[in-house]
N, C-alpha and C positions, 0 to 999 in steps of 0.2 A: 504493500500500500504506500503509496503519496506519502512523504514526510506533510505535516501539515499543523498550523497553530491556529489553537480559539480563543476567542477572548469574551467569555460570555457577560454578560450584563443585567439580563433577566432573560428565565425560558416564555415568556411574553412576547418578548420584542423581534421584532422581525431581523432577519438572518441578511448579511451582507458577505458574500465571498467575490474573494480577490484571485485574480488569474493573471500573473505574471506575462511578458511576453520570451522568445528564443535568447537564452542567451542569460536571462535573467535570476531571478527568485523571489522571494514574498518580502524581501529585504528593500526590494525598491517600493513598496507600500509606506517608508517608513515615517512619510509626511499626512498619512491618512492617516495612519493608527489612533493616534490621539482623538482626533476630530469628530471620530466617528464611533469610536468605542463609547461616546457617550449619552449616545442614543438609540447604537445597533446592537447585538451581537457578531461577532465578528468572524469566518471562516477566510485564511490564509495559507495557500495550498504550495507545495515548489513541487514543478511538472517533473517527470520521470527526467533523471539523469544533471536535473538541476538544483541548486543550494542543496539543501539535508537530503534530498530523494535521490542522490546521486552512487549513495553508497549502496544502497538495496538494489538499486537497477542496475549497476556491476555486477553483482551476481547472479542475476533474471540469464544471461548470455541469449539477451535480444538483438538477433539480427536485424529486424526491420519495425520501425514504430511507421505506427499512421494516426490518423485523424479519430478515426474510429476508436483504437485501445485510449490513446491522449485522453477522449472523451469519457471513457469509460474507468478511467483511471480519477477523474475527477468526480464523479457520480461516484464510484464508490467509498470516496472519502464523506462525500454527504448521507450514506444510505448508514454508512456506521455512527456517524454522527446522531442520526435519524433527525436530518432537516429536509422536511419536507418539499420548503420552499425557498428562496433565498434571489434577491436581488445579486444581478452578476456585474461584476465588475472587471473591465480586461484593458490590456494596453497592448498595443501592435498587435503581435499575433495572439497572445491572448485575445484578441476580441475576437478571430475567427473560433479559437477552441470555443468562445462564448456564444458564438450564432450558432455554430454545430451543434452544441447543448441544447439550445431551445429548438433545433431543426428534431432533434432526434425525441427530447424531453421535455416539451411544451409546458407541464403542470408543474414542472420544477422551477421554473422562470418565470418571478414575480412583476421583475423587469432587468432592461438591458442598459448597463452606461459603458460606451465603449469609446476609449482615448485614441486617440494616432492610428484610428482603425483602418485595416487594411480588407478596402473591397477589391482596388483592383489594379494591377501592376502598369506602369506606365511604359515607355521605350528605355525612361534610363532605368527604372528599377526591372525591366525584361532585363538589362544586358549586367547587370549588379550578379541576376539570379543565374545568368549563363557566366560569366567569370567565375563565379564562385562555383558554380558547376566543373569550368574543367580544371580549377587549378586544388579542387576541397582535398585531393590527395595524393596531391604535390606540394603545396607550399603550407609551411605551418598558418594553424586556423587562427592564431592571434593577429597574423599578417591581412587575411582575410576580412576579420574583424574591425581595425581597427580602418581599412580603406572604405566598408560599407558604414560605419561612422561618419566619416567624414563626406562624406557624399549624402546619410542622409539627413547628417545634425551640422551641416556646413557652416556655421554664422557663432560668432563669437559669443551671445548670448544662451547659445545651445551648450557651453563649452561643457559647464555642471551634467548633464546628460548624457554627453558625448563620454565625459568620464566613467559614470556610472556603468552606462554600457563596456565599456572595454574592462574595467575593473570586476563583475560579474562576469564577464564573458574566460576573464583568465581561470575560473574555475572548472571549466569546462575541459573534459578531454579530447583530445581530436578525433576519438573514434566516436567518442558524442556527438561532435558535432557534425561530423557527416552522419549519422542516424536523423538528424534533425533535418537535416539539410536534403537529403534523397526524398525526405515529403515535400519537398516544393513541386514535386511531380502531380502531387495527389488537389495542389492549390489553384491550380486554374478552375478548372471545374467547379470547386466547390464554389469558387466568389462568384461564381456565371449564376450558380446557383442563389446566390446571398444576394446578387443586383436584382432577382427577377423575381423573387418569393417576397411579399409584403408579411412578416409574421403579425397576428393579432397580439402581439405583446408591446409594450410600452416601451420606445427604445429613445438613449440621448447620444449621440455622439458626440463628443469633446475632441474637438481638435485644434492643432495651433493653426497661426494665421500662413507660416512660414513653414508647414508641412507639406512642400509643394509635390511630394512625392505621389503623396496620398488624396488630401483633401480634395481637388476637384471631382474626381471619383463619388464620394461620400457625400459633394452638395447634389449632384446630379442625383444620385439614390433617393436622399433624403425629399427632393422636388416632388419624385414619382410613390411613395411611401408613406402611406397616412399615420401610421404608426411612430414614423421616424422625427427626430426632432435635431436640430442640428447647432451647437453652442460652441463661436469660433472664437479663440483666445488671442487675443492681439500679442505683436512680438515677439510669439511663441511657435517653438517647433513640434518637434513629433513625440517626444515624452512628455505631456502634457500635464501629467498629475507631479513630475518632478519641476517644472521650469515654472510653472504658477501653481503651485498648490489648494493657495488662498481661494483665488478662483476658480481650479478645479472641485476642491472638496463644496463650495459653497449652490456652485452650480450643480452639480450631483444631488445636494441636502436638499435643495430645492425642488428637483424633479422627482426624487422619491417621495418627498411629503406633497406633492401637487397629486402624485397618482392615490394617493388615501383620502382626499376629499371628495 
């Protein structure tokens, strides 16, 4: 099972889990914790092979992850829990593992806030996912990393971010991270899926203004999607919940308690 941290408050109050993105762990939640601990309960999960999940899944001797176990690996950490329902929360790729959950487990998802979310690859992040395709076992993965950094948190106010990510990312092994990396195979499709499925669930995306990778994508989605709501941070890049907190965690606070009125 998922290494994973709760932080309960009262069996009352409604459940929030955090879904990390590639690369990462529940470590970069660390400007929510507080925020939110004082009026949710808290579910904090690290995906297979990442922060504390890292050691269990070395011994799994898993050749090939997809979308599917990922998912399934996060539902079982809520089914032991026994939370029923829980408001999801994701950053980059985390926000697909988080659409895939309510694609697959609709009554699990109370609602959706998804940061820097990733629907759909553009020409430069096409040719990001093909370099890193032919060089992932050739060149060490830090080298890898720290170029798709820089490319996609380019701007001097990203700098905090950009750290973040390469600094998580050095925990990572390189046979991990080409297990992560071979599901980019399984990623077109699904987003084909994710631009053209309106879910009846409550969704917000938080993006920056300066996430040029991503965000036009996500305003085009959220145009055609009744469901979808879209909250663009000024002077901000693609880690969203690290480069404004303030106004991420407040913009989040807000559309969870607008959906209970």
């Amino acid at each position: 099972m998922l290494h994973y941290s709760v932080y309960m408050k009262d069996a009352d109050r409604p459940w929030i889990t955090f879904v990390h993105g590639a690369g990462g762990s529940s470590s970069i939640w660390f400007k929510q914790i507080r925020f939110f601990s004082k009026h949710f309960n808290l579910l904090l999960v690290d995906l297979r092979g990442h922060g504390k999940s890292k050691s269990f899944f070395d011994t799994q001797k898993l050749k090939k992850y997809t979308f599917k176990s990922i998912t399934k690996d996060v539902i079982e950490v809520l089914n032991h829990e026994k939370i029923e329902q829980s408001h999801f929360v994701g950053i980059s790729l985390g926000s697909i593992i988080i659409r895939q959950i309510a694609e697959w487990y609709p009554q699990r998802v109370q609602s959706m806030i998804l940061g820097g979310a990733i629907l759909k690859f553009n020409l430069r992040s096409r040719f990001l996912m093909t370099f890193g395709n032919w060089t992932k076992s050739v060149l060490p993965y830090m080298w890898i990393y720290r170029f798709f950094a820089f490319i996609i948190m380019p701007y001097k106010n990203h700098k905090e971010s950009r750290s973040l990510f390469v600094k998580e990312a050095r925990k990572l092994y390189q046979k991990e991270f080409i297990r992560w990396y071979k599901m980019t195979a399984e990623v077109l499709p699904l987003l084909r899926i994710f631009r053209q499925v309106d879910l009846p669930i409550p969704t917000l995306y938080i993006m920056g203004e300066e996430d040029y990778m991503f965000l036009p994508a996500v305003q085009k989605v959220v145009a055609l999607h009744q469901s979808a709501k879209l909250q663009v941070l000024p002077k901000c890049g693609h880690v969203v919940n690290v480069e404004r907190p303030m106004e991420f965690n407040q913009t989040m606070l807000d559309f969870i308690q607008l959906g209970k009125d």
